[in-house]
HTML snippet that shows the backbone in 3Dmol.js (N, CA, C, O; Angstrom):
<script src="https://3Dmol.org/build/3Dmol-min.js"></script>
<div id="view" style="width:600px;height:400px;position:relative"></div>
<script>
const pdb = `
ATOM      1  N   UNK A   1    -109.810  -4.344  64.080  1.00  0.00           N
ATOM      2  CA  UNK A   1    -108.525  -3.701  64.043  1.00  0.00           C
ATOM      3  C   UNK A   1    -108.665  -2.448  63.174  1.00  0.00           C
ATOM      4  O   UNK A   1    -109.119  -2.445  62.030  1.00  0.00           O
ATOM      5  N   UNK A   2    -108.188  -1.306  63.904  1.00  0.00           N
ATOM      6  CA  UNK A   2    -108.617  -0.483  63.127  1.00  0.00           C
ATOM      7  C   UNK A   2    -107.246   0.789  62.936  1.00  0.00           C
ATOM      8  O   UNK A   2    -106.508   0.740  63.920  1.00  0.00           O
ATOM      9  N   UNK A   3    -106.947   1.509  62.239  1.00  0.00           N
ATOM     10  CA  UNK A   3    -105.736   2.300  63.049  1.00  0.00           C
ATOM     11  C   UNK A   3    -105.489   3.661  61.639  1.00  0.00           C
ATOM     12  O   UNK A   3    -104.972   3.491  60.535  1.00  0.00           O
ATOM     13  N   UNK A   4    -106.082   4.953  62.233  1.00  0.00           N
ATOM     14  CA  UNK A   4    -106.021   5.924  61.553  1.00  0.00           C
ATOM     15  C   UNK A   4    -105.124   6.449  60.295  1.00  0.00           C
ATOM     16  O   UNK A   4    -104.160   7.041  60.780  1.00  0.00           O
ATOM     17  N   UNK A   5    -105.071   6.464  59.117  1.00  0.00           N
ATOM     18  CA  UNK A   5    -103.368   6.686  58.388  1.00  0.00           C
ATOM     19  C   UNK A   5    -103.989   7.916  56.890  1.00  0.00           C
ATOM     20  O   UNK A   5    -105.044   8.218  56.333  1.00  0.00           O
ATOM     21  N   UNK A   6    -103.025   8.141  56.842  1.00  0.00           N
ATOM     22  CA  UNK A   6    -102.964   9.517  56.214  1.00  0.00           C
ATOM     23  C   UNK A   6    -101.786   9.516  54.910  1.00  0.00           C
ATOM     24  O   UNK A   6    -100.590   9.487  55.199  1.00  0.00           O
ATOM     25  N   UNK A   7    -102.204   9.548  53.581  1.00  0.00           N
ATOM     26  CA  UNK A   7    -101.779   9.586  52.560  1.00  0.00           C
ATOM     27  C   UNK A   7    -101.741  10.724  51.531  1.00  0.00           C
ATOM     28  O   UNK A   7    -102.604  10.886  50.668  1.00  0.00           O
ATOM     29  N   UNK A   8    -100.360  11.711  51.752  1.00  0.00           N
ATOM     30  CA  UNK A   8    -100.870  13.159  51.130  1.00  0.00           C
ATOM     31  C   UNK A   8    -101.642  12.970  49.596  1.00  0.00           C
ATOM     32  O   UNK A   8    -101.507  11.935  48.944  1.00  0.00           O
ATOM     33  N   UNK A   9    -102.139  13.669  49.316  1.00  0.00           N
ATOM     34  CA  UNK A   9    -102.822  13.618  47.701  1.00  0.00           C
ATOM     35  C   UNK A   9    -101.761  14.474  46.860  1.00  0.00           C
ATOM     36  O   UNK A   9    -100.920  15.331  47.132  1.00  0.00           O
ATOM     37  N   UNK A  10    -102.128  13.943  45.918  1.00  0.00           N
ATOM     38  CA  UNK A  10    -101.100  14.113  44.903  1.00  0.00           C
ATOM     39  C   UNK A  10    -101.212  14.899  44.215  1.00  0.00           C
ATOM     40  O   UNK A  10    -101.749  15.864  44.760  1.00  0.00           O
ATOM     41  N   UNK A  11    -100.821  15.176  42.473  1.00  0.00           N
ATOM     42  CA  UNK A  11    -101.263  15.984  41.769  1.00  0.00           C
ATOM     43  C   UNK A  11    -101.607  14.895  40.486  1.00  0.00           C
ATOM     44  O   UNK A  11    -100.867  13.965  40.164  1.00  0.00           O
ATOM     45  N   UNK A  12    -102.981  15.258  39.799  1.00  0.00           N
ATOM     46  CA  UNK A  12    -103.322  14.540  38.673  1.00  0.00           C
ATOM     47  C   UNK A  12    -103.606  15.305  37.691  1.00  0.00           C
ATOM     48  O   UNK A  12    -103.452  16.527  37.679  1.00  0.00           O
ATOM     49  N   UNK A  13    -104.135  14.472  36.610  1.00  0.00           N
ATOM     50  CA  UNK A  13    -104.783  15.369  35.404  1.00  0.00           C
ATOM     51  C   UNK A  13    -106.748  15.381  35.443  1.00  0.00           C
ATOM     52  O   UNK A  13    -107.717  15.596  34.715  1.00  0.00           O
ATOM     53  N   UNK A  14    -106.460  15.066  36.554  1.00  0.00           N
ATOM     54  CA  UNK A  14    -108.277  13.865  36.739  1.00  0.00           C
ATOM     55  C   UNK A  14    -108.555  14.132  38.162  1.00  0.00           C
ATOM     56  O   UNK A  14    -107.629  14.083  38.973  1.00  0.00           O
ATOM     57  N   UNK A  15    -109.741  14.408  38.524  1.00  0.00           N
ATOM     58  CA  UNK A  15    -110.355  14.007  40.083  1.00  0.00           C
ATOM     59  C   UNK A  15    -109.846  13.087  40.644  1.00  0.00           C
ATOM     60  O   UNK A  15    -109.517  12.985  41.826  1.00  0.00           O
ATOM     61  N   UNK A  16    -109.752  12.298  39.720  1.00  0.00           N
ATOM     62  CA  UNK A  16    -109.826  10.416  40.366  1.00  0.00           C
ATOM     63  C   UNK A  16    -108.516  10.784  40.564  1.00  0.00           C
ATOM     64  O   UNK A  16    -108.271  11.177  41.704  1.00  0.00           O
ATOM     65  N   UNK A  17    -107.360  10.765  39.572  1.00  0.00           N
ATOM     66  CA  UNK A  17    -105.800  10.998  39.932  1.00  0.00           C
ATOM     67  C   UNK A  17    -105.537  11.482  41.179  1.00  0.00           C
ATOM     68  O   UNK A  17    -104.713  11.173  42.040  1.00  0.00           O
ATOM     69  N   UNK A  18    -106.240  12.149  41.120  1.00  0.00           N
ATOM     70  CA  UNK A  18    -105.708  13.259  42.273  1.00  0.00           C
ATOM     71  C   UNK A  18    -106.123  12.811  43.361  1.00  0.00           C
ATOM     72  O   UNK A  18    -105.491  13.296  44.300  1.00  0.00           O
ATOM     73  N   UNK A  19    -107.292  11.748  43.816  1.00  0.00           N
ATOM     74  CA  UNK A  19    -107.847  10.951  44.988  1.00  0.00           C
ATOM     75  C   UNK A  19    -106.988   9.528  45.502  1.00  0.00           C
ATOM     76  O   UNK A  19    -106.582   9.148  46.600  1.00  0.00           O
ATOM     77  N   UNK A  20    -106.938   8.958  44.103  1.00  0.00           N
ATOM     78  CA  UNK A  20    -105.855   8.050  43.927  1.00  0.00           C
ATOM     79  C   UNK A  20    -104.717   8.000  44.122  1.00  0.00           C
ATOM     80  O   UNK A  20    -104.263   6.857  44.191  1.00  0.00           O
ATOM     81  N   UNK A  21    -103.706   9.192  44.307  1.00  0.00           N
ATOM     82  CA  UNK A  21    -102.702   8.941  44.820  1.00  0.00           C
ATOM     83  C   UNK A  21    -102.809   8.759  46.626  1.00  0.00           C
ATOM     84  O   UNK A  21    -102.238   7.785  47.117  1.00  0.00           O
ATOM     85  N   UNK A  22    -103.497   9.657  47.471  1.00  0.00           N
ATOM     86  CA  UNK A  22    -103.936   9.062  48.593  1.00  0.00           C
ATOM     87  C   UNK A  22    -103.776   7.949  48.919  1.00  0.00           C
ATOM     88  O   UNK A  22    -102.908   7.450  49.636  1.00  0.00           O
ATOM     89  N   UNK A  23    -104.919   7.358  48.210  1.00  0.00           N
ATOM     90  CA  UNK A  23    -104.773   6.117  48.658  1.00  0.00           C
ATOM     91  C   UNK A  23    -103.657   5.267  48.147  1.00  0.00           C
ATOM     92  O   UNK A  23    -103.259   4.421  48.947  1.00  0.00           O
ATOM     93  N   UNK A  24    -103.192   5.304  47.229  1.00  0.00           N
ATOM     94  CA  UNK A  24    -101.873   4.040  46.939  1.00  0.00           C
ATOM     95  C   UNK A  24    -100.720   4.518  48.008  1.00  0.00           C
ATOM     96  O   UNK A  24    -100.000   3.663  48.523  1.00  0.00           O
ATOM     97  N   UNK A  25    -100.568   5.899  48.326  1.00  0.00           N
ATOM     98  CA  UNK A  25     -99.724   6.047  48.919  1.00  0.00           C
ATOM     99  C   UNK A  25     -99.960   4.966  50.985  1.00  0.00           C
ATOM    100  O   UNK A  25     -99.196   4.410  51.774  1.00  0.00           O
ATOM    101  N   UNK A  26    -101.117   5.193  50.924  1.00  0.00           N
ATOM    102  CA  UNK A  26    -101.706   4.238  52.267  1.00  0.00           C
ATOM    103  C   UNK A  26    -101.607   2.744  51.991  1.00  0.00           C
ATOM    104  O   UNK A  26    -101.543   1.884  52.869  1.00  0.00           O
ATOM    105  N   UNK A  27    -101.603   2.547  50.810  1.00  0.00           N
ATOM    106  CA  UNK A  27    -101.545   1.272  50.603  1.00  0.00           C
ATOM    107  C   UNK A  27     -99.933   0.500  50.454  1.00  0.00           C
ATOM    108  O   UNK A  27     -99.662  -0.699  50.512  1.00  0.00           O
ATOM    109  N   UNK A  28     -99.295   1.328  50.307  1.00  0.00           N
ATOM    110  CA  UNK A  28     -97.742   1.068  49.590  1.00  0.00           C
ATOM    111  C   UNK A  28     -97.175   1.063  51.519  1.00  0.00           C
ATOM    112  O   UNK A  28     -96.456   0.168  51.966  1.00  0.00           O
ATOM    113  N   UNK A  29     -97.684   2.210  52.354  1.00  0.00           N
ATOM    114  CA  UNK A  29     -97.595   2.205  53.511  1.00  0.00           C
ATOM    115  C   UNK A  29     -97.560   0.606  54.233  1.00  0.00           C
ATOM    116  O   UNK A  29     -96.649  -0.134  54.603  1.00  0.00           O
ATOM    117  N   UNK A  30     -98.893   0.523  54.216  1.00  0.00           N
ATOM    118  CA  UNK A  30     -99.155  -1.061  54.895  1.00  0.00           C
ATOM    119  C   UNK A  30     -98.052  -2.001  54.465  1.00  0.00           C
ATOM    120  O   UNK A  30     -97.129  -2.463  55.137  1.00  0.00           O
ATOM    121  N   UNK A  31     -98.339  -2.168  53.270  1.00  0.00           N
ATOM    122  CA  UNK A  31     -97.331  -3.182  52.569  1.00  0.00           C
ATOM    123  C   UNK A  31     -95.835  -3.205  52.861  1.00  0.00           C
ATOM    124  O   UNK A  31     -95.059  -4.027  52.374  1.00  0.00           O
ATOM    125  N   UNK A  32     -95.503  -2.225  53.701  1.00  0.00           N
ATOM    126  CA  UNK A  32     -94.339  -2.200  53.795  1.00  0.00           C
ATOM    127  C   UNK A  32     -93.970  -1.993  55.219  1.00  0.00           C
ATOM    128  O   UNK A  32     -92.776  -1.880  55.499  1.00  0.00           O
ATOM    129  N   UNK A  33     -94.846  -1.935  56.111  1.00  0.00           N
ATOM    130  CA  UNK A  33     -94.039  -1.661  57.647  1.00  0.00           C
ATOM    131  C   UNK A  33     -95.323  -2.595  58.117  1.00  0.00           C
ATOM    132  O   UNK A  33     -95.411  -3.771  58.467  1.00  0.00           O
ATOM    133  N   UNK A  34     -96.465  -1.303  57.929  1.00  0.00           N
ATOM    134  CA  UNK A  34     -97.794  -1.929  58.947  1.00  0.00           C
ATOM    135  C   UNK A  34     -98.280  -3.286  59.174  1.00  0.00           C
ATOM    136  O   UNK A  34     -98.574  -3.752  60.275  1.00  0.00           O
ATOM    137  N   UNK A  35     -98.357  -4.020  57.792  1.00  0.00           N
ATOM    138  CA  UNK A  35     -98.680  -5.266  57.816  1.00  0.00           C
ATOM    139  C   UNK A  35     -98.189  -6.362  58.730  1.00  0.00           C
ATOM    140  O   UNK A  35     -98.845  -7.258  59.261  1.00  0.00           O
ATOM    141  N   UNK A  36     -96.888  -6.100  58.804  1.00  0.00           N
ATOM    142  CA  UNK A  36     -95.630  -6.937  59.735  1.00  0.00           C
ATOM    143  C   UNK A  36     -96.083  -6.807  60.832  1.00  0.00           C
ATOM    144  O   UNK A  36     -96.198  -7.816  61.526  1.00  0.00           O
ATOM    145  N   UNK A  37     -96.445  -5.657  61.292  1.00  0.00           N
ATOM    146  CA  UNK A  37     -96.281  -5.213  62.912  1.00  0.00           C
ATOM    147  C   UNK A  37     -98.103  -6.071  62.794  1.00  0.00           C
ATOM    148  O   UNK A  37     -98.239  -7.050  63.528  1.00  0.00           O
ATOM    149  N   UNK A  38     -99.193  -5.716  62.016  1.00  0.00           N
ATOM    150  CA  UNK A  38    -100.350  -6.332  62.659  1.00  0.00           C
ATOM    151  C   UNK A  38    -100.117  -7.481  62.853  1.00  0.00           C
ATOM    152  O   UNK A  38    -100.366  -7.916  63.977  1.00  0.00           O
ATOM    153  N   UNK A  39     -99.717  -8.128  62.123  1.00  0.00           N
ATOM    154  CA  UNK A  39     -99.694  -9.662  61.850  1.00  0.00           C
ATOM    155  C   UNK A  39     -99.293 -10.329  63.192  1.00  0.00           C
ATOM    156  O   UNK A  39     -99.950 -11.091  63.900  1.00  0.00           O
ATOM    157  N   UNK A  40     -97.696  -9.705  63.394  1.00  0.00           N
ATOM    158  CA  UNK A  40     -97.063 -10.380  64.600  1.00  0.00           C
ATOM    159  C   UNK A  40     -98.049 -10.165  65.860  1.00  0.00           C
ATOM    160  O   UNK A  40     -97.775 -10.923  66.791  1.00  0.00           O
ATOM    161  N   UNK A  41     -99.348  -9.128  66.137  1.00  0.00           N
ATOM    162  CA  UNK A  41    -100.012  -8.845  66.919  1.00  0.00           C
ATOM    163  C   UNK A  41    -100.642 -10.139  67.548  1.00  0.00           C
ATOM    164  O   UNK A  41    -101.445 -10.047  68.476  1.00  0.00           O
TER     165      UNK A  41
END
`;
const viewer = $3Dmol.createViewer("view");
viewer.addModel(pdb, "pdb");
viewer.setStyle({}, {cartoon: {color: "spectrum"}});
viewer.zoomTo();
viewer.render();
</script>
């Protein structure tokens, strides 16, 4: 299962900050719509 998603980047004080928001933002994603819809798949 695989399915393309896109998490704008943020602004940090750090590389990592600034990579890290990406991803939590993809992650906060799933957790909240995507997961439901795979599951019921």
């Amino acid at each position: 299962m695989t399915k393309r998603m896109e998490g704008a980047l943020g602004s940090g004080f750090s590389f990592r900050n600034y990579w890290a928001t990406g991803f939590k933002k993809v992650i906060d994603q799933i957790e909240k719509s995507e997961y439901k819809k795979w599951k019921s798949n």
